[in-house]
C-alpha positions as CSV (number, residue, x, y, z in Angstrom):
1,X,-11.8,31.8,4.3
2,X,-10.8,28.7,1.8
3,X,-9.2,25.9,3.3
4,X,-6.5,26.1,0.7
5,X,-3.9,28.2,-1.3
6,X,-3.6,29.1,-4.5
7,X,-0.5,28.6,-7.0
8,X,-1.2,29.9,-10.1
9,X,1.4,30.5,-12.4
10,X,1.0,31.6,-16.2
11,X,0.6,28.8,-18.5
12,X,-0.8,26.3,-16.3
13,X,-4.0,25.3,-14.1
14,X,-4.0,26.9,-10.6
15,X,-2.8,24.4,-7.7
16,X,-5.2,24.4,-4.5
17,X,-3.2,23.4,-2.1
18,X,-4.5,22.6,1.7
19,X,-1.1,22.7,2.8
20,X,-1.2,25.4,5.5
21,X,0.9,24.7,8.5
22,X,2.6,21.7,6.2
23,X,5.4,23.0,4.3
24,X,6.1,21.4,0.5
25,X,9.2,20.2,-0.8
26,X,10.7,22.7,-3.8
27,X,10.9,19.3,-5.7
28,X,7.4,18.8,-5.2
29,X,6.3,22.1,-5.8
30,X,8.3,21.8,-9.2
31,X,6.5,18.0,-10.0
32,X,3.0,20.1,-9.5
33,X,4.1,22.4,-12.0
34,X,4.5,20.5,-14.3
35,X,1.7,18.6,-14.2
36,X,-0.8,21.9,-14.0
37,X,0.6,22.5,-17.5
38,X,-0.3,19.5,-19.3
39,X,-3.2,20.4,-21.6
40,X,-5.6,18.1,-20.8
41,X,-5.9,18.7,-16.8
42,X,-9.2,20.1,-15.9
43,X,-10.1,23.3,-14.1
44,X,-7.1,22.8,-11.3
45,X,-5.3,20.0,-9.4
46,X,-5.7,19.5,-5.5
47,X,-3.1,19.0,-3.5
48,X,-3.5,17.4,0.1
49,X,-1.6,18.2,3.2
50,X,0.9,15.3,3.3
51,X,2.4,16.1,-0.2
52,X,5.4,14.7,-1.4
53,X,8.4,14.1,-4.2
54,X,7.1,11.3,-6.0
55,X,7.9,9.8,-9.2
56,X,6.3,11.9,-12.5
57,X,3.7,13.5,-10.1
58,X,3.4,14.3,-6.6
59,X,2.2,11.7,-3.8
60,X,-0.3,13.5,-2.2
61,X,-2.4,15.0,-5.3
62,X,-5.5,14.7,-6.8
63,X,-4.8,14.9,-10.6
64,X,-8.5,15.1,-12.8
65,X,-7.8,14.6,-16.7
66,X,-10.2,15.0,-20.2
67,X,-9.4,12.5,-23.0
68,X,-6.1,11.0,-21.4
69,X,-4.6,9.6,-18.7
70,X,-1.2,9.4,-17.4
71,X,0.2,5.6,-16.0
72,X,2.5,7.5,-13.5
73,X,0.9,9.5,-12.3
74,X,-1.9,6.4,-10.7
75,X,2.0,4.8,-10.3
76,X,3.0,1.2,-9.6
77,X,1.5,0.5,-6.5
78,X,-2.0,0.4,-8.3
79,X,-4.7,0.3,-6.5
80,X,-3.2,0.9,-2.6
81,X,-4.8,1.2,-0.2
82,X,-6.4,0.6,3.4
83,X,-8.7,-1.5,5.2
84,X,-10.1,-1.6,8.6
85,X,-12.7,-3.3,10.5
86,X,-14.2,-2.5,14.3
87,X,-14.6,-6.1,16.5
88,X,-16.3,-6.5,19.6
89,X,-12.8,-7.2,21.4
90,X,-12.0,-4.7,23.7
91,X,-8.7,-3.0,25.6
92,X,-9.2,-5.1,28.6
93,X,-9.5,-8.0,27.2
94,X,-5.7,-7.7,25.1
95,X,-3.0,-9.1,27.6
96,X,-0.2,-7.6,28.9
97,X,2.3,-9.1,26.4
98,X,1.2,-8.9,22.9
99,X,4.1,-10.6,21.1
100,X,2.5,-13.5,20.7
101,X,-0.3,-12.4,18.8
102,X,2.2,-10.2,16.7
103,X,3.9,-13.4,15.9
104,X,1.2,-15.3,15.3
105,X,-0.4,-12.1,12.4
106,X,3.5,-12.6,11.1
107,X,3.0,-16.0,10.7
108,X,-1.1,-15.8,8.7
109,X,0.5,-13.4,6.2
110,X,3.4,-13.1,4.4
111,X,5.3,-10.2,4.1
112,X,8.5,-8.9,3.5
113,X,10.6,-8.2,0.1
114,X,10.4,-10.3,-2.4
115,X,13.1,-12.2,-4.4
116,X,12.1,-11.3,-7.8
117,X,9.6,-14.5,-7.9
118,X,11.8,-16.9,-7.0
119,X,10.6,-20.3,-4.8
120,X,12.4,-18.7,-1.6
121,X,10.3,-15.3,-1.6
122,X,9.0,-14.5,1.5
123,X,6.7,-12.3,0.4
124,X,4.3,-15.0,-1.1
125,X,2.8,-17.8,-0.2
126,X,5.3,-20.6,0.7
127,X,2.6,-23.2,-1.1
128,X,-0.6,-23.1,-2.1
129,X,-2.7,-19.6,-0.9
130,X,-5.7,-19.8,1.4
131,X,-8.9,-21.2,-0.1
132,X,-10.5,-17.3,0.7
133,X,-7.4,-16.3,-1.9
134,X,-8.1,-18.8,-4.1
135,X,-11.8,-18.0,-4.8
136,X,-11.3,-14.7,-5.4
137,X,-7.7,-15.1,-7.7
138,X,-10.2,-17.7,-9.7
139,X,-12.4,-14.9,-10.2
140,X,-9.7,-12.4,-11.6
141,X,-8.4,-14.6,-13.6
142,X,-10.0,-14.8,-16.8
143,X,-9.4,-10.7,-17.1
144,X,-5.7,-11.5,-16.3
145,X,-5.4,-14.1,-18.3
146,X,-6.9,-11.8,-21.6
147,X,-4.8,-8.9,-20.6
148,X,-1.5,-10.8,-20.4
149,X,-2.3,-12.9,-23.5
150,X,-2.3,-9.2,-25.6
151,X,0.4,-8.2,-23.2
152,X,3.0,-10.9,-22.0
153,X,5.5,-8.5,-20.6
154,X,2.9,-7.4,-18.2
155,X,2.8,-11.0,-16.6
156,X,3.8,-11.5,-13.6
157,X,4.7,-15.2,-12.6
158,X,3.4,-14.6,-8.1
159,X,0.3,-13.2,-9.0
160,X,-1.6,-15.9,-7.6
161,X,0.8,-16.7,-5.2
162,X,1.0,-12.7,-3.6
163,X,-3.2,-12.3,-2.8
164,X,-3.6,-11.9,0.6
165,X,-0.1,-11.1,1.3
166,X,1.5,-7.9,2.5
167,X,4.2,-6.6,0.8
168,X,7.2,-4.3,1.9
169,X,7.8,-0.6,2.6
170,X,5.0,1.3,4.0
171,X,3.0,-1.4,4.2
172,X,1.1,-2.5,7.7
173,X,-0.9,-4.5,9.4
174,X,-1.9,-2.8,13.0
175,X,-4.0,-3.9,15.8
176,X,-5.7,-0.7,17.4
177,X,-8.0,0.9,20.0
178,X,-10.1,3.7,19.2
179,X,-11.2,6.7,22.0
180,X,-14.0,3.9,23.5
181,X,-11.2,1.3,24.1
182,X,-12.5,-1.4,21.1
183,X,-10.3,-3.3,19.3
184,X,-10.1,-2.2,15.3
185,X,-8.0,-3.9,12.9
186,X,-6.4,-2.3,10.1
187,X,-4.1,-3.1,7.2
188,X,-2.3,-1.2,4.3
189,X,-1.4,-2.8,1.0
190,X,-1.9,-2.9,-3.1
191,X,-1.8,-4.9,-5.6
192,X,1.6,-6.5,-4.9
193,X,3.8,-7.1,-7.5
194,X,1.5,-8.4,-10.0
195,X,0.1,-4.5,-10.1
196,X,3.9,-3.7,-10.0
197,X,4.5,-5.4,-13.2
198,X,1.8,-3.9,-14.6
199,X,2.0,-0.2,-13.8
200,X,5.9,-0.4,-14.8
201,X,5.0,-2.2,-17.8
202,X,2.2,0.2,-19.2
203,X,4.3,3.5,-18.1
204,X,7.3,2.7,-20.4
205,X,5.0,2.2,-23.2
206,X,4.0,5.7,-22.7
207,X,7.2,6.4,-22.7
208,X,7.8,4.9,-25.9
209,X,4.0,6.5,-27.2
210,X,5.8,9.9,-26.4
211,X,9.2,9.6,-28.2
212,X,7.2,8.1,-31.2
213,X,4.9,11.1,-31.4
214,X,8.1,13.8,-30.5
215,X,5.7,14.8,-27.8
216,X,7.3,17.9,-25.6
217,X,6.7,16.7,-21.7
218,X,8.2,18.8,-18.7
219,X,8.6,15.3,-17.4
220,X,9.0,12.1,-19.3
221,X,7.5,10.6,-16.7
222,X,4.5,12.5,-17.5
223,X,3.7,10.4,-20.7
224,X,0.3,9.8,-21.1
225,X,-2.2,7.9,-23.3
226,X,-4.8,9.9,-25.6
227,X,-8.1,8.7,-24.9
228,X,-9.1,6.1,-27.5
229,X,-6.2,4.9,-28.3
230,X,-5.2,1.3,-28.4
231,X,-2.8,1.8,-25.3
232,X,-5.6,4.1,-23.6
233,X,-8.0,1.2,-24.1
234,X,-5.7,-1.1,-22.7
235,X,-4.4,0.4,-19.6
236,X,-7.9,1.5,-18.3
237,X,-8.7,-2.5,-18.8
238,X,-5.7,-3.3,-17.2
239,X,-5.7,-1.0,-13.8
240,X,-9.2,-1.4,-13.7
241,X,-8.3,-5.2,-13.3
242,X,-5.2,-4.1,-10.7
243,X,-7.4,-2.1,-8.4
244,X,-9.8,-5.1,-7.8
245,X,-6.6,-7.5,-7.4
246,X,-5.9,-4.8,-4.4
247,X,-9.5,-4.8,-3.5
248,X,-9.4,-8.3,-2.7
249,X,-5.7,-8.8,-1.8
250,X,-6.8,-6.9,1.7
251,X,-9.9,-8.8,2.0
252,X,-7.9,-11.9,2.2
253,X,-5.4,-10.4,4.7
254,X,-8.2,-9.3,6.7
255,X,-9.8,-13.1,6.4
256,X,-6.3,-14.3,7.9
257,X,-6.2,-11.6,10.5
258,X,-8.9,-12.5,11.8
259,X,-8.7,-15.7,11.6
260,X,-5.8,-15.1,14.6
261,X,-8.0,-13.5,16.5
262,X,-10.7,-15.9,16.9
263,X,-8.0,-18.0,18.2
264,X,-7.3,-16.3,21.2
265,X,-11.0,-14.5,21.6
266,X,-13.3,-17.7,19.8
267,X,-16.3,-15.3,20.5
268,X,-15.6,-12.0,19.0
269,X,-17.6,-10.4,16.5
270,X,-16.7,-7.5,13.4
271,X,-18.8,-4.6,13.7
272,X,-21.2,-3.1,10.8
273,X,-17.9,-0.2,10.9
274,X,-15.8,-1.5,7.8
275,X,-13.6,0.2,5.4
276,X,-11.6,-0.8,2.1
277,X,-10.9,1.8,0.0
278,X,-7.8,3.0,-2.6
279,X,-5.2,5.5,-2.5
280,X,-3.4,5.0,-5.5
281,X,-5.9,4.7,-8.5
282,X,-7.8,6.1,-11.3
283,X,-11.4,6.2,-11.7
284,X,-14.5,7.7,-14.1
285,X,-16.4,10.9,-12.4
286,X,-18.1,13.9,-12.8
287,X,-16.9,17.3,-11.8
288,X,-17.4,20.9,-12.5
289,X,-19.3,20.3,-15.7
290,X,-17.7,17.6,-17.3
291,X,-16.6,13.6,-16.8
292,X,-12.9,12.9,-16.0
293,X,-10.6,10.7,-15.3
294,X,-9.7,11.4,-12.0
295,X,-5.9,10.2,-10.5
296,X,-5.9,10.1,-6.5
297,X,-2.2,9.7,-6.2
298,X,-1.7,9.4,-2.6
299,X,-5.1,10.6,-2.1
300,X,-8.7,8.9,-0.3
301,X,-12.5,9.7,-1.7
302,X,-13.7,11.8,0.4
303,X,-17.5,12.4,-0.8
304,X,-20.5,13.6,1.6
305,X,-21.0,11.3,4.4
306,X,-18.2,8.8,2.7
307,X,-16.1,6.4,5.5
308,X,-11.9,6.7,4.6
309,X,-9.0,5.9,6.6
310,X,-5.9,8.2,7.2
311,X,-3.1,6.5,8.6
312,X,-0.2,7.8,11.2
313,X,3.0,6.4,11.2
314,X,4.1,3.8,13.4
315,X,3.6,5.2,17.0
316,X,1.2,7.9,15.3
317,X,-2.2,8.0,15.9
318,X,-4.6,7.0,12.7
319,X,-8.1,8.2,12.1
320,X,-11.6,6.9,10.5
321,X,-12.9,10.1,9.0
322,X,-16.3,11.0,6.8
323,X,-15.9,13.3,3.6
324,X,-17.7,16.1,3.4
325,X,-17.8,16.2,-0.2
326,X,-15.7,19.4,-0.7
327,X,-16.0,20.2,-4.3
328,X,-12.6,22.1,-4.9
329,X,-10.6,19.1,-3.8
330,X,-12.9,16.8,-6.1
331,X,-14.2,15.3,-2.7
332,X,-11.0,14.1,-1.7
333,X,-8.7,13.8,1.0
334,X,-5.0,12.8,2.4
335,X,-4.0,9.3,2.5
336,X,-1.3,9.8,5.3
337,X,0.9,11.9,7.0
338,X,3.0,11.8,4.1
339,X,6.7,11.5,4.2
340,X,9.1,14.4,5.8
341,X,12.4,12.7,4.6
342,X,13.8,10.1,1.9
343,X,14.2,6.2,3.5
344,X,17.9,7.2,3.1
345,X,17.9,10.4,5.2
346,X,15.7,9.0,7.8
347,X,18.6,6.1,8.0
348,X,21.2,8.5,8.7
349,X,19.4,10.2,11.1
350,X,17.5,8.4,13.6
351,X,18.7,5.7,15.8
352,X,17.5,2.2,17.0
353,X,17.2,4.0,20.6
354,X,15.2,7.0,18.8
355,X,12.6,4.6,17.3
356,X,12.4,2.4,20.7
357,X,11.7,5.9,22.1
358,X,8.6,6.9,19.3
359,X,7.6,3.4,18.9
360,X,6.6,3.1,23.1
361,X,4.4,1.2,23.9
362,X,3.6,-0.4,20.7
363,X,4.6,-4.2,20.0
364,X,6.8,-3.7,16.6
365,X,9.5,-4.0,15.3
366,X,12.3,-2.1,16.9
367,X,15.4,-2.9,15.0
368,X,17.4,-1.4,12.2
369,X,15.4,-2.7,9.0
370,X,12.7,-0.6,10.2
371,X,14.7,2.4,10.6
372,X,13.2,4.2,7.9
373,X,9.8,3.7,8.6
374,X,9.7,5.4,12.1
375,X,7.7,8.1,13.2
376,X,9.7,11.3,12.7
377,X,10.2,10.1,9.0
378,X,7.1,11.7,8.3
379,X,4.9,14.2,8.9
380,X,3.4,15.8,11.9
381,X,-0.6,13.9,11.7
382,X,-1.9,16.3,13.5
383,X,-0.9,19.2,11.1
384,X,-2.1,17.2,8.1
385,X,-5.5,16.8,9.9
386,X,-5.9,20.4,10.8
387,X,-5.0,21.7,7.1
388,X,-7.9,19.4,5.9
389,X,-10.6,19.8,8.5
390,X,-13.1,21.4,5.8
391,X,-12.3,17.7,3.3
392,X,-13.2,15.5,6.6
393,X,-14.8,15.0,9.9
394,X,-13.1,12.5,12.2
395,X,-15.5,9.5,13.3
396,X,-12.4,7.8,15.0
397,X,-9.2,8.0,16.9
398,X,-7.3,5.2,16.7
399,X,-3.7,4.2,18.5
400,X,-1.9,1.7,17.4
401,X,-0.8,-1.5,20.4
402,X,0.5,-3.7,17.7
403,X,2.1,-3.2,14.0
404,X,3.5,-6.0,11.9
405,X,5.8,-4.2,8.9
406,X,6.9,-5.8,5.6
């Protein structure tokens, strides 16, 4: 028996969805939909198990296109993603009380929201970045620099001053112990708000593309660009250029992570075990006969024998998984337990005392700014992992002893 179920509804692509045991939202239902009617989709879309209301399309899909591509749908959080790395510290060599190291990750990354660019945002770099950030925003660039010179509304004025820092929301840096008691780190960020500017920017010229052309979308936010057009051309340039900006925005995090470590254990070493890969992006392949453009939005490559990371929530276990290159789901898999409620609801619902409760025995945060990031805000992990057990095979369990939130 498939892994997945079928929605297939006249006038559009059938949906495979490995949702079973993980119920979907009518709204995102209704977002799939509509995109398995656009023309250009090919063969079907794949939808994972933590699937949810997004903005255009779905979080949680896998969306493969022939001769366009639609900015939304990759979103504005280009290139997200995750990174983790194994060291040779281990459970009993973490003391009792870990806020100290939590303060002192706080204090090597910047994080929290932003001010719009202003010289008080906390989000960036207070001064100048660290030389590891440097080297690797000199090497970006000259491709920023050409793409902002065509497209100046697309510039944002942190970029250089946001690599290597963390961002808001979701975002997470995490100290963990996997099932043999080592000490992994692992991080989850994008492209900050340079990629911000530039997904928002590039998705309201769709926009625009679409009204020009009178084109008939079940979603405006489904505007897309024909391939070979000038704005096609452009965008692929341009998120091409975002999703190494994430790439390397983790690296640096990870740099300064570590860096704290070494403090407190000067002897520890990173194992061969590291991952980086994207959630949020767009990239070239090849599937059932033909080359795509394929859209993981909210989504990890998950190709035979291929390391990915799905996060838990805070208090939630995590996992480092191997693909098993399952060809209906275009060797992909979930990038999360996906969200169960809105920020919003998950504000009016829970308590302080209920996240002090599903946050034990992790050093976090554990006041009302964090409210909407707690545990039963989203989805049960251990469902989502059993709805995709023929996508991945779990390599590692990880728990979580210390989370630092944007």
């Amino acid at each position: 028996m498939s892994g997945f179920n079928v929605i297939d509804d006249p006038g559009q692509v059938p949906i495979k969805a490995w949702t079973r045991g993980v119920p979907i939202e009518d709204a995102a239902l209704q977002q799939l939909k509509n995109v398995a009617s656009l023309p250009f989709i090919h063969r079907h879309l794949a939808v994972m198990p933590d699937v949810h209301w997004g903005k255009g399309a779905t979080v949680g899909s896998v969306v493969p296109t022939v001769g366009a591509i639609i900015p939304a749908a990759v979103g504005v959080d280009i290139g997200c993603g995750m990174m983790a790395v194994r060291t040779s510290i281990r459970a009993e060599h973490l003391p009792d009380d870990l806020s100290a190291i939590r303060s002192a990750m706080e204090a090597a990354v910047p994080h929290g929201r932003t001010d719009n660019g202003g010289r008080n945002d906390r989000g960036a770099w207070a001064d100048a970045p660290p030389v590891s950030a440097h080297a690797r925003w000199e090497a970006l660039k000259p491709g920023y620099d050409a793409m902002v010179q065509k497209h100046p509304k697309a510039a944002h004025p942190r970029g250089y001053g946001h690599m290597g820092t963390l961002g808001t929301g979701n975002h997470f840096i995490e100290l963990c112990l996997d099932e043999a008691g080592d000490v992994w780190v692992m991080l989850h960020s994008g492209s900050r708000g340079v990629g911000n500017r530039i997904g928002t920017y590039f998705i309201e010229r769709a926009k625009h593309e679409a009204r020009r052309w009178f084109l008939n979308l079940p979603d405006q936010d489904l505007a897309y660009f024909p391939e070979g057009s000038e704005g096609f051309i452009d965008y692929v340039r341009a998120v091409s250029w975002a999703q190494r900006y994430a790439l390397a925005n983790r690296e640096v995090m990870m740099d300064q992570v570590l860096s704290v470590l070494r403090a407190h254990w000067p002897g520890f070493r990173t194992t061969a075990e590291a991952v980086n890969c994207h959630h949020n992006y767009v990239t070239r392949e090849h599937h059932f006969g033909k080359d795509v453009f394929l859209t993981r939005k909210g989504a990890v490559s998950a190709k035979q024998g291929e390391l990915g990371i799905i996060p838990g929530s805070m208090g939630a276990r995590s996992f480092i998984v191997r693909g098993k290159g399952n060809a209906e789901s275009f060797c992909s898999c979930s990038h999360g337990a996906g969200r169960a409620m809105s920020r919003a609801e998950a504000r009016r619902r829970f308590t302080v005392e209920d996240h002090v409760r599903a946050t034990e025995g992790v050093e976090c945060r554990k006041d009302a700014a964090v409210i909407d990031e707690t545990p039963m805000a989203y989805k049960d992990i251990d469902a989502v992992m059993a709805a995709q057990s023929d996508l991945i095979e779990v390599v590692h369990t990880l728990r979580q002893v210390v989370c630092v939130k944007g």
